[in-house]
KOLKOL-807913 format. One record per residue (C-alpha): x negated, y, z; residue in one letter. Coordinates in nm, 3 decimals, padded with zeros to 5 digits, m for minus. Example, Ala and Ser with C-alpha at 12.3 -4.5 7.8 and 13.67 -1.06 7.14 Angstrom:
<mibas>
MIBA       x       y       z type
MIBA m01.230 m00.450  00.780    a
MIBA m01.367 m00.106  00.714    s
</mibas>
This chain:
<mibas>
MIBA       x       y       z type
MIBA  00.000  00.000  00.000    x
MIBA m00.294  00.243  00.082    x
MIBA m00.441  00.205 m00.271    x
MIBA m00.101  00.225 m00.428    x
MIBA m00.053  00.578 m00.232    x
MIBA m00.470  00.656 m00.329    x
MIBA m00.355  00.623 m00.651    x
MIBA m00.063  00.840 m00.656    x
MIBA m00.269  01.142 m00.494    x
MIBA m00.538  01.061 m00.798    x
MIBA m00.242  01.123 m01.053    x
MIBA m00.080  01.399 m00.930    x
MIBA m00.417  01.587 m00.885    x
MIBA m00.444  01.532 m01.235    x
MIBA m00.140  01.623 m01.400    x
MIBA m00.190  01.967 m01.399    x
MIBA m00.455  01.906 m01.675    x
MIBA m00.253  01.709 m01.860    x
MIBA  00.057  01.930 m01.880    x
MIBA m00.086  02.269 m01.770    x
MIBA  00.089  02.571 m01.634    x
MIBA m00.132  02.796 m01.852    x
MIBA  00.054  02.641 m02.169    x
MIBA  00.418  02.763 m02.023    x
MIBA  00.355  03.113 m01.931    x
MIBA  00.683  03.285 m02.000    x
MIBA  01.004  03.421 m01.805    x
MIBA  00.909  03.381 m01.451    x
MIBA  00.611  03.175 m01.459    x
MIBA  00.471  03.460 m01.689    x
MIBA  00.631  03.693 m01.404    x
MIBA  00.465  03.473 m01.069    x
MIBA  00.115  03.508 m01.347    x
MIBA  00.138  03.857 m01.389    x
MIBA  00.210  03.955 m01.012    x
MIBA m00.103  03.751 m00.921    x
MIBA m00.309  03.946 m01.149    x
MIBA m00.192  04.273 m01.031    x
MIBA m00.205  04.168 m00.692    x
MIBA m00.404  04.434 m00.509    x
MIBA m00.213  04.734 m00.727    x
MIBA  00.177  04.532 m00.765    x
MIBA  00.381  04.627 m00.996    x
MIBA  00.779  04.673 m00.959    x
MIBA  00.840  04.292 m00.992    x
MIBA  00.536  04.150 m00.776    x
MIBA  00.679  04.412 m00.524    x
MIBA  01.032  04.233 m00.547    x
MIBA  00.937  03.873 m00.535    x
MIBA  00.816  03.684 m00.177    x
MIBA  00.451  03.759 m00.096    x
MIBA  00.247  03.442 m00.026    x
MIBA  00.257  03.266 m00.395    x
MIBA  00.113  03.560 m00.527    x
MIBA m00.125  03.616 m00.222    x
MIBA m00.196  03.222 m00.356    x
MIBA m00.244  03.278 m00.651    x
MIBA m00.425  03.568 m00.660    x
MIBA m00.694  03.412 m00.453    x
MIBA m00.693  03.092 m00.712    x
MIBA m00.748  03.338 m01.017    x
MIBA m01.023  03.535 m00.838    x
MIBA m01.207  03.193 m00.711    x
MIBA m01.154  03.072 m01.064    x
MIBA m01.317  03.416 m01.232    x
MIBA m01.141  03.339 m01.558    x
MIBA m01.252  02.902 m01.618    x
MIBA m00.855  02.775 m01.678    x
MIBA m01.043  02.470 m01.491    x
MIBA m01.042  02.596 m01.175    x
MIBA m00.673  02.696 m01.187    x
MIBA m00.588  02.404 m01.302    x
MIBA m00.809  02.233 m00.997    x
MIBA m00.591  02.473 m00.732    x
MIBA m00.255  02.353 m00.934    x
MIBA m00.373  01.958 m00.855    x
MIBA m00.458  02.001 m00.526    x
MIBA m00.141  02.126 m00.439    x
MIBA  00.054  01.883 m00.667    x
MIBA m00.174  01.573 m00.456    x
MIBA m00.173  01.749 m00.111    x
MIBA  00.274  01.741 m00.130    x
MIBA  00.318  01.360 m00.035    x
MIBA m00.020  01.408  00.162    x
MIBA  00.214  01.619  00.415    x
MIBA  00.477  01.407  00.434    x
MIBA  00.293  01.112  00.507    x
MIBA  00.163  01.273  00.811    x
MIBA  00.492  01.430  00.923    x
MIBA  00.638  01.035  00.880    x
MIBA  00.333  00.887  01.079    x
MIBA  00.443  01.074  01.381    x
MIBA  00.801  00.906  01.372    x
MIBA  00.712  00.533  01.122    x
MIBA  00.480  00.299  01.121    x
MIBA  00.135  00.312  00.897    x
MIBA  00.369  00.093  00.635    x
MIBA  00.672  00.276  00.655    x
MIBA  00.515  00.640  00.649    x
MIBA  00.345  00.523  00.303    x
MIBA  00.656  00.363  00.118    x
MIBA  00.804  00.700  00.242    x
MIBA  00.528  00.964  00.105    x
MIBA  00.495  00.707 m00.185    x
MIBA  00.859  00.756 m00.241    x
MIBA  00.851  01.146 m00.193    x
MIBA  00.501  01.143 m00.438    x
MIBA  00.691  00.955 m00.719    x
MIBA  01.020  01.196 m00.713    x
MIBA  01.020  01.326 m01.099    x
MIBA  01.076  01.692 m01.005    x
MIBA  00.778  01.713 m00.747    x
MIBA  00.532  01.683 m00.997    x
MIBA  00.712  01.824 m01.316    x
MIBA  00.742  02.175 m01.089    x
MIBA  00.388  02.205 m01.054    x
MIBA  00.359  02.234 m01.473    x
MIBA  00.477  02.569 m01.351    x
MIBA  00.347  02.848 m01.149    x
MIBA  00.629  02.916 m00.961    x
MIBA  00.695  02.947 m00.562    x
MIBA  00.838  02.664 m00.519    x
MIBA  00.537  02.448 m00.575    x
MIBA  00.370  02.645 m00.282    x
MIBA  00.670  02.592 m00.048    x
MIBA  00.698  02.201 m00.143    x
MIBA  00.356  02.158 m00.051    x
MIBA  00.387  02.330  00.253    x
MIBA  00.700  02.162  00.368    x
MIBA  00.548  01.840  00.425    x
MIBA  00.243  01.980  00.668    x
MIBA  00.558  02.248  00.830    x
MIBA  00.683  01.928  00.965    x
MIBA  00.373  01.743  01.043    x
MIBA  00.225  01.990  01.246    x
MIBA  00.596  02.053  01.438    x
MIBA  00.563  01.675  01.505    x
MIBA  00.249  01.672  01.658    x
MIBA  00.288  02.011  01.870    x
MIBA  00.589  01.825  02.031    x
MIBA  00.350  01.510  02.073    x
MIBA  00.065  01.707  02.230    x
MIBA  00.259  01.951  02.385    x
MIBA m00.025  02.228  02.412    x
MIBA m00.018  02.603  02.327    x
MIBA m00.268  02.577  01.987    x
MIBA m00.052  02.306  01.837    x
MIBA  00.220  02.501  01.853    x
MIBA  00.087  02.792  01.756    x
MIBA m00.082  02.646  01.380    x
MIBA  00.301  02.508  01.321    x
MIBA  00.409  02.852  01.418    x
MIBA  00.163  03.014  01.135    x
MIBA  00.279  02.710  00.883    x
MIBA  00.633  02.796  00.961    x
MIBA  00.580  03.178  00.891    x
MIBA  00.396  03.115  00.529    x
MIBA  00.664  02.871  00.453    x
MIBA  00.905  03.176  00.528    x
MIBA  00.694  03.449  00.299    x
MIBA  00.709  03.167  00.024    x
MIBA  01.102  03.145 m00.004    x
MIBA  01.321  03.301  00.228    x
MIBA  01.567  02.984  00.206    x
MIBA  01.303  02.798  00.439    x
MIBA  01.385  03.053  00.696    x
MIBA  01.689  02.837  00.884    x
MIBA  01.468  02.556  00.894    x
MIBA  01.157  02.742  01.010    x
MIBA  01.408  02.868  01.312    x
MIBA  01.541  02.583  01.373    x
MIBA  01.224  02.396  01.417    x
MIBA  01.055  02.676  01.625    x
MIBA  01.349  02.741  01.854    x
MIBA  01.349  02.336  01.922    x
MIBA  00.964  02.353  01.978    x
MIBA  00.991  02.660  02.234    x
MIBA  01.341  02.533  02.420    x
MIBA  01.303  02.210  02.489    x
MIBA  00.925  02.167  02.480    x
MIBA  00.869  02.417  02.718    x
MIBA  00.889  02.381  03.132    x
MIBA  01.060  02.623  03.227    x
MIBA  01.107  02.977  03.154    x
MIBA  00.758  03.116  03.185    x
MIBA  00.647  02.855  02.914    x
MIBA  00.892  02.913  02.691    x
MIBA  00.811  03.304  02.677    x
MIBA  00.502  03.220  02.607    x
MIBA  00.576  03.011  02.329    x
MIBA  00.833  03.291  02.209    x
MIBA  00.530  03.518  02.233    x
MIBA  00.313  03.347  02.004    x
MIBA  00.537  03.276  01.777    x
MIBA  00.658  03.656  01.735    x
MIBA  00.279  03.754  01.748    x
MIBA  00.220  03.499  01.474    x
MIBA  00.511  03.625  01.261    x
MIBA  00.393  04.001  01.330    x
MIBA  00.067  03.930  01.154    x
MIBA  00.210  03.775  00.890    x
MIBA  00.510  03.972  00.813    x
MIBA  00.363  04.360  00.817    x
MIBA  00.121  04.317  00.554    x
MIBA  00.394  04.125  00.362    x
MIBA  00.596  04.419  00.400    x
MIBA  00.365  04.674  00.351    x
MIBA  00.296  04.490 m00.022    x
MIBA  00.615  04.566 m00.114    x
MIBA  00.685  04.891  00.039    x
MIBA  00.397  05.027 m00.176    x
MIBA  00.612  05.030 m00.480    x
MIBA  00.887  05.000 m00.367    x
MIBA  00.903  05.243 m00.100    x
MIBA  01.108  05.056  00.220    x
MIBA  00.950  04.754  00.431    x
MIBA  01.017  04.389  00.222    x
MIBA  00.838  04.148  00.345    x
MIBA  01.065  03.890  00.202    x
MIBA  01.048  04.095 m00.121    x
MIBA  01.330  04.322 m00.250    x
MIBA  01.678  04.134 m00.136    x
MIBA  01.918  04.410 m00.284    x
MIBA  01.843  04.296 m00.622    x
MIBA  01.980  03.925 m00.634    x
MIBA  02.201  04.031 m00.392    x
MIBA  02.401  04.243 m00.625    x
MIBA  02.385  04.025 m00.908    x
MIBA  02.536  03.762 m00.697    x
MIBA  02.808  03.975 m00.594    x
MIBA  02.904  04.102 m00.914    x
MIBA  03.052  03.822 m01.042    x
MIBA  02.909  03.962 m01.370    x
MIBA  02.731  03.699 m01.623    x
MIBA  02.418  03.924 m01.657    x
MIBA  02.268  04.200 m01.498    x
MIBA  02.044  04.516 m01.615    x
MIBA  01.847  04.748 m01.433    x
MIBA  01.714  05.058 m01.499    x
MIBA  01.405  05.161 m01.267    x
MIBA  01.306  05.460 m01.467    x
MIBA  00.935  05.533 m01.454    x
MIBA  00.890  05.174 m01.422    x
MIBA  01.104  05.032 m01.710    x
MIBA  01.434  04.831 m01.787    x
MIBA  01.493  04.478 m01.751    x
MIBA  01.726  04.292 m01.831    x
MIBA  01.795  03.873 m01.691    x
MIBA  02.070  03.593 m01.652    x
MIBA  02.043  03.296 m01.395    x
MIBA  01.939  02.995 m01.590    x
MIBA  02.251  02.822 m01.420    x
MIBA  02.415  03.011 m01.660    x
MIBA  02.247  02.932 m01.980    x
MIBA  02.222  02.534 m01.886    x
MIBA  02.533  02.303 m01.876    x
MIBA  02.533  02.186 m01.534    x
MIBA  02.673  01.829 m01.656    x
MIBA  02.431  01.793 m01.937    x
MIBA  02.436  01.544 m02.161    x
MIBA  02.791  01.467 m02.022    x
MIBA  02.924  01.787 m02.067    x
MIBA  02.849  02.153 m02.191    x
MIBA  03.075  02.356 m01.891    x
MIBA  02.862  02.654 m01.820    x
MIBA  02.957  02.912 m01.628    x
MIBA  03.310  03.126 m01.646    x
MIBA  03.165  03.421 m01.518    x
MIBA  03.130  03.722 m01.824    x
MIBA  02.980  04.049 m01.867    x
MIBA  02.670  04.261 m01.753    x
MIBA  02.648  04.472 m01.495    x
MIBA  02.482  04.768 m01.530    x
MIBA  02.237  04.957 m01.260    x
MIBA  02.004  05.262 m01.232    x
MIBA  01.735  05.314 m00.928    x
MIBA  01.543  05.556 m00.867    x
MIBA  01.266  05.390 m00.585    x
MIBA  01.143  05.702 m00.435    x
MIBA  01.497  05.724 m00.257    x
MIBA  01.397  05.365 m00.096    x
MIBA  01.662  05.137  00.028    x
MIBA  01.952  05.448 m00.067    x
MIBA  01.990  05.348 m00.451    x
MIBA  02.012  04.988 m00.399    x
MIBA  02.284  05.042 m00.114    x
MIBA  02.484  05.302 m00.343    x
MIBA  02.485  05.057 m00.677    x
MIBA  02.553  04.732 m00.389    x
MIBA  02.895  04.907 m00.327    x
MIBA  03.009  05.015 m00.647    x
MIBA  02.915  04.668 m00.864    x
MIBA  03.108  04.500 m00.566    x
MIBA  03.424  04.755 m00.576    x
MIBA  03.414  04.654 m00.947    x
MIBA  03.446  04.279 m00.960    x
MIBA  03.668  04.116 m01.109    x
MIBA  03.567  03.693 m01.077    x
MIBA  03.697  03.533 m00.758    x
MIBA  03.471  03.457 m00.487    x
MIBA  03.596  03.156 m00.426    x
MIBA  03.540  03.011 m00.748    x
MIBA  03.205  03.146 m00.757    x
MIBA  03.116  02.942 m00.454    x
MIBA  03.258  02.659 m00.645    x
MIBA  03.081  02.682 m00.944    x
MIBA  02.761  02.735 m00.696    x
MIBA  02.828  02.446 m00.570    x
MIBA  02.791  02.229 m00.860    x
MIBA  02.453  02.427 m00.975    x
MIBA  02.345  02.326 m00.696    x
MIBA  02.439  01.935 m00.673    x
MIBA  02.402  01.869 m01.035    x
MIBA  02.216  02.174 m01.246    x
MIBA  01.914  02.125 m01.445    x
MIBA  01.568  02.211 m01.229    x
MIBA  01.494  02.487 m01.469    x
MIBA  01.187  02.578 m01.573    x
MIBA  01.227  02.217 m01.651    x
MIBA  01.469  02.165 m01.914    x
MIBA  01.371  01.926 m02.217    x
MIBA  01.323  01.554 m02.277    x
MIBA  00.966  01.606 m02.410    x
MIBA  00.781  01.389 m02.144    x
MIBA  00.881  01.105 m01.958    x
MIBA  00.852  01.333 m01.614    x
MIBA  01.052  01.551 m01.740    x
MIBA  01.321  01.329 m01.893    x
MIBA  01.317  01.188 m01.557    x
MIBA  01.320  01.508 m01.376    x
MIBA  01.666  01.588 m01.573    x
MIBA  01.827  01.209 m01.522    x
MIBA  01.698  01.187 m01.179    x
MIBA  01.918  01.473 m01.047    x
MIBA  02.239  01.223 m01.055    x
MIBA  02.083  01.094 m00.737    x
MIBA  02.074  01.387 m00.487    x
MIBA  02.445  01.327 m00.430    x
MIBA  02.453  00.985 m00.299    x
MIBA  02.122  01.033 m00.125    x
MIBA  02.327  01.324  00.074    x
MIBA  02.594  01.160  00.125    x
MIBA  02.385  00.889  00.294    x
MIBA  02.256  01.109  00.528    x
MIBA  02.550  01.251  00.643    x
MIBA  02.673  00.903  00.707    x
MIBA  02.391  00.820  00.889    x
MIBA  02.395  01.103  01.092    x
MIBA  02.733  01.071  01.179    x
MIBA  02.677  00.685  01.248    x
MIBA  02.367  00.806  01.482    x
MIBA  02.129  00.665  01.274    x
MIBA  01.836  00.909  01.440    x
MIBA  01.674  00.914  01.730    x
MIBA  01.429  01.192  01.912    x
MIBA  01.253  01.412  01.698    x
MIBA  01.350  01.195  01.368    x
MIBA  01.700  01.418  01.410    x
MIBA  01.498  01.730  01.305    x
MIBA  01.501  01.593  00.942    x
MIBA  01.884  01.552  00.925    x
MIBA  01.948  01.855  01.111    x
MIBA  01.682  02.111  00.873    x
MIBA  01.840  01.949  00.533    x
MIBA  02.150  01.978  00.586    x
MIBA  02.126  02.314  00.765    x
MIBA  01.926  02.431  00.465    x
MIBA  02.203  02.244  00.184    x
MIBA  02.436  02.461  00.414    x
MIBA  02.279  02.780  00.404    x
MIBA  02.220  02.781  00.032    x
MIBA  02.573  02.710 m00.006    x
MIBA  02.712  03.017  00.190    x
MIBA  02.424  03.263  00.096    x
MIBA  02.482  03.555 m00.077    x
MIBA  02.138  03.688 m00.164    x
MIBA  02.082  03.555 m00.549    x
MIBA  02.293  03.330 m00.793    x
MIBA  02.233  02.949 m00.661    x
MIBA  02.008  02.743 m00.903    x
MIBA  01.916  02.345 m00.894    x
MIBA  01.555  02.438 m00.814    x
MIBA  01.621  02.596 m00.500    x
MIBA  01.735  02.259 m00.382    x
MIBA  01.427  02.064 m00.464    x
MIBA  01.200  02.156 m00.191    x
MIBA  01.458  02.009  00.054    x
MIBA  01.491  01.699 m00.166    x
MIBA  01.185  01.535  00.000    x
MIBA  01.345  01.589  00.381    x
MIBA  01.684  01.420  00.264    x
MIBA  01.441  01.111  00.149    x
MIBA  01.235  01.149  00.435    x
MIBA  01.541  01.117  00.661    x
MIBA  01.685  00.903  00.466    x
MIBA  01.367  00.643  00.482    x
MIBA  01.372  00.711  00.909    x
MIBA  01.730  00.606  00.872    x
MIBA  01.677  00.284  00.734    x
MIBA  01.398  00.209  00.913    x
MIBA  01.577  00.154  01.239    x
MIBA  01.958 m00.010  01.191    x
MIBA  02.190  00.107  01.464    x
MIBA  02.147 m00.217  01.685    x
MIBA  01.765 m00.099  01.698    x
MIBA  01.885  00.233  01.767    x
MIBA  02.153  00.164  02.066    x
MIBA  01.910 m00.109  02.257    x
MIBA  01.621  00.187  02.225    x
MIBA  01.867  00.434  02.418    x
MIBA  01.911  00.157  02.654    x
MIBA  01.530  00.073  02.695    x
MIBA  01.476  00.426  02.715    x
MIBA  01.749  00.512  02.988    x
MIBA  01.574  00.252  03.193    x
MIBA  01.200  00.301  03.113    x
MIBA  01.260  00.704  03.180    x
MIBA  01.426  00.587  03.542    x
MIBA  01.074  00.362  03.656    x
MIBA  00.874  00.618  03.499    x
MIBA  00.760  00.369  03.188    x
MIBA  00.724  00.367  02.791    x
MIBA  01.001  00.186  02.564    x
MIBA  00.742  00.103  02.261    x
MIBA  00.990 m00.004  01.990    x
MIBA  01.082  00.331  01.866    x
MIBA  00.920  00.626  01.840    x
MIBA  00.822  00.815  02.123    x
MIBA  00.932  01.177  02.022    x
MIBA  00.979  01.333  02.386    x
MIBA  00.639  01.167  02.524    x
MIBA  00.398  00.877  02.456    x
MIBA  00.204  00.687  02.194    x
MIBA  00.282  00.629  01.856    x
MIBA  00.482  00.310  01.771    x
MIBA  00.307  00.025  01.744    x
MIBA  00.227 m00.193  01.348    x
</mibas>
């Protein structure tokens, strides 16, 4: 099993060179390029978008001093370093075998290594998933101050990388500080580290974008997804004066979400239409946010409808076409996110968890939740797939321990925690050793 995994990491470290990024530099890959290159002096658009892919990729481009090598390397090491993260984040709750079919499963899913033929954040924030939960794992197994404070810093990136891993970064945090912590004194320390943590990560963030676009981002500029969303228009253009006029549609729009069963696109029609001036900061954006709203016309509820099924069953733009075996994989593959949340809702409600392994659950469905109700951009497939490798990973806890397992562990563990001893048969999330071959 070991070499079968060795192997995978080989592979994915090389696909990058074999379908490179560099060769599909347009729409927002050409954007995510471009804001890297004008890192230091950003432009209206790397001012808008999150901060840490371009801080990322930035530092790749100026390492690489122009050899397409080089990018390519950083590209593969991310691409082999994904199932590298969840392997460790599955060792803290499986055993050596199970934690490998696991990372081996989450290494072979289509649309973890056709994204990285891409520069775009997500490939940052699926990479950095995997070590988010490792390291959250192991500060509740050590249970010291500097192991919580490096999953802390993870969390925070994984925030600046796409503001949808917010509710899981909270969610894992709060756990770590409430019910880690010995009283109250403990967890205020914990709180303080963590706000410390997020301080030094989130002013120059903000600062970034504040230089163009004159208020404090650092999530990058909200208002404009935000009113697209809420317009219930097709399209949306903006004028930004000094700084140009752009024009751009979701892709949810342009792809049939049932492709190749059926071409429904969207219902929604139209373009709507705003002008900002940035020197008046957040004040333009605010103004245009209430008059597209007073304006529309499509029905909110049908708009979180037609999210829904972008969601569930869109095309993982950039990835669209059947000319590689990834990628016609990537496209038939998405038939099986359904099912696979379905399962774990069933298991969840059959208490098919135990300790720490409910974090999984509880952060993919809380994030499948959250990009459900949001209202700060038009939903796409590709927002999902970073959270596709928790539902496997819980998924692959779920099965690992059948509820008999599960119920005689409570029991062991009601009694063991009474004489002051270790139940060995489970995972030890609250205290103790890892679980034994």
């Amino acid at each position: 099993m070991k070499r079968v995994f060795e192997l995978l990491l080989v592979a994915r470290l090389l696909f990058p060179f074999f379908d490179s990024p560099l060769s599909h530099l347009y729409s927002d890959p050409q954007r995510h390029w471009d804001n890297a290159e004008f890192f230091l002096h950003p432009t209206i658009m790397g001012s808008s978008d999150p901060y840490l892919y371009q801080a990322w990729l930035f530092a790749w481009r100026w390492l690489a001093g122009g050899r397409a090598s080089t990018v390519l390397l950083g590209c593969g090491l991310l691409c082999a370093l994904m199932p590298v993260g969840w392997y460790r984040a599955l060792r803290e709750l499986l055993p050596q075998r199970w934690a490998l079919v696991g990372a081996i499963v989450i290494g072979l899913i289509p649309e973890s290594i056709e994204a990285y033929a891409f520069f775009m954040n997500e490939t940052l924030l699926m990479t950095l998933l995997g070590f988010c939960f490792w390291l959250t794992l192991r500060a509740w197994r050590k249970r010291t101050l500097s192991a919580f404070a490096v999953a802390c810093l993870l969390w925070v990136c994984a925030a600046l990388t796409r503001t949808f891993a917010i509710p899981m970064a909270l969610l894992c945090v709060g756990w770590l500080c409430c019910l880690q912590a010995d009283g109250a004194r403990a967890r205020l320390q914990r709180l303080a580290i963590a706000i410390v943590l997020a301080t030094a990560l989130v002013v120059p963030a903000g600062v970034h974008a504040q230089r163009t676009l004159n208020f404090f981002a650092p999530f990058g500029n909200l208002y404009l997804n935000t009113i697209y969303h809420d317009s219930g228009r097709h399209d949306i253009a903006i004028d930004y004066g000094r700084y140009g006029r752009f024009q751009f549609g979701s892709p949810s729009f342009y792809n049939p979400t049932y492709s190749p069963f059926s071409n429904w696109t969207t219902d929604r029609k139209g373009l709507a239409s705003i002008t900002v001036d940035t020197a008046h900061g957040r004040a333009d954006w605010q103004r245009e946010h209430t008059r597209v709203t007073s304006q529309r016309q499509f029905p909110s509820w049908r708009q979180r409808w037609e999210e829904a099924q972008f969601l569930l069953f869109g095309m993982n733009w950039p990835n669209e076409g059947h000319d590689t075996f990834i990628s016609s994989s990537t496209i038939w593959a998405r038939w099986l996110w359904l099912p696979l949340i379905v399962f774990v809702v069933w298991a969840s409600a059959r208490r098919r968890f135990i300790g720490a392994a409910w974090l999984l659950p509880a952060c993919a469905l809380s994030s499948l939740a959250a990009l459900l109700c949001q209202s700060q951009g038009v939903v796409e497939a590709r927002f999902r797939s970073p959270i596709d490798a928790v539902f496997v990973a819980a998924a692959i806890c779920a099965l690992r321990y059948p509820r008999r397992r599960i119920q005689h562990a409570r029991a062991t563990m009601a009694v063991t925690a009474a004489s002051g001893t270790a139940a060995t048969d489970l995972p030890q999330p609250l205290h103790g050793p890892q679980i034994p071959e």
